[in-house]
N, C-alpha and C positions, 0 to 999 in steps of 0.2 A: 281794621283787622281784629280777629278775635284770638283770645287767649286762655286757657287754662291753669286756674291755679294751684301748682305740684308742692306748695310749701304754704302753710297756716301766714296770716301776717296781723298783729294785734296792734290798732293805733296806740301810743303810748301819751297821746297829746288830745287831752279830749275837751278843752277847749282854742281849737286851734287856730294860728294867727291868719289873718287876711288884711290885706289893705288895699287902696284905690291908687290907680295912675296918679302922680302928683303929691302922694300923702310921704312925711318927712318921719326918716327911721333913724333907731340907735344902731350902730352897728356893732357888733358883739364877734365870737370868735368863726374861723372859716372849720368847715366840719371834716373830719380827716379819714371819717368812712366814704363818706360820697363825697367826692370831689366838687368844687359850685356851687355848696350849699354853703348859706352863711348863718348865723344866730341873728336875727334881728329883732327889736323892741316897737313897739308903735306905741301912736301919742296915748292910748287908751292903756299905757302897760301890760300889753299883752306881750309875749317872748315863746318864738320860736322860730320854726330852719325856714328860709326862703332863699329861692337862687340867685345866685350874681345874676344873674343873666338879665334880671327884671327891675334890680337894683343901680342909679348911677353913683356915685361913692362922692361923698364933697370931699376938699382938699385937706381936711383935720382926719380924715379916716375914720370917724369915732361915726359921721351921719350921713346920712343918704336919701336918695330920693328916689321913691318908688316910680317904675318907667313903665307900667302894665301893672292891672288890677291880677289881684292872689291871692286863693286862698289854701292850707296845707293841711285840708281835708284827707285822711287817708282812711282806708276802708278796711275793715276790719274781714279777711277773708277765711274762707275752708278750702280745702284740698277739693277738687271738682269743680270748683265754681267755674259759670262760665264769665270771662269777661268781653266788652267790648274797649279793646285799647284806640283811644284818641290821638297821642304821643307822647316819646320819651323825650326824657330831661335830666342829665347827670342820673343817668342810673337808675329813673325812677320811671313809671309809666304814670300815665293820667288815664286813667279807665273810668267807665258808666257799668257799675254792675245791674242784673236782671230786674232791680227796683225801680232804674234808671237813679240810682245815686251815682254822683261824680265824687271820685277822690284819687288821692296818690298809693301804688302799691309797688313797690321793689321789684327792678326787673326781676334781681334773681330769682322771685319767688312765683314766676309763672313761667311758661313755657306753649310758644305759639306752636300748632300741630297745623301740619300740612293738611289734614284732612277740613279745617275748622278755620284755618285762614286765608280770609278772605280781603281785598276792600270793600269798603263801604263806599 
């Protein structure tokens, strides 16, 4: 489907964290604006938000093991842009903007129009 973005959104993480299926994380705090998101470290000491969802948690709670590769590329957008949204996750969209770059943008900050959404 496609979407319209009705509200600016500015990455604040501009080298942002990604890891592989399998790769072993710090776990850090759960984020209390988006729900599912959690702070995590990788072996590389990189540190930022990734979803539970992709995370298995060991039993110390402090590590974890990534269950699906990630990255939390988010896109730096303007008002009018057009997107192509992929899906949501805790709040967030995984869109391919008109460059075809992939990243994460806040649901709240688009808005799908009946005229413009479609499937793909």
């Amino acid at each position: 489907m496609k979407a319209i973005v009705t509200q600016a959104h500015e990455s604040n993480y501009p080298d942002p964290v990604k890891f592989k299926c399998g790769d072993t994380l710090v776990l850090g705090e759960v984020d209390i604006e988006f729900p599912n998101w959690i702070k995590v470290t990788t072996t590389d000491g990189n540190t930022g938000w990734a979803p539970l969802q992709y995370i298995s948690a060991c039993s110390d709670g402090e590590a974890g093991v990534a269950q699906s590769d990630y990255d939390a590329n988010e896109l730096n957008t303007v008002p009018g842009e057009e997107l192509k949204v992929m899906f949501e996750l805790n709040e967030w969209f995984r869109v391919m903007n008109s460059r075809g770059v992939l990243g994460w943008v806040p649901v709240k900050t688009v808005k799908c129009c009946h005229d413009i959404c479609t499937p793909e």
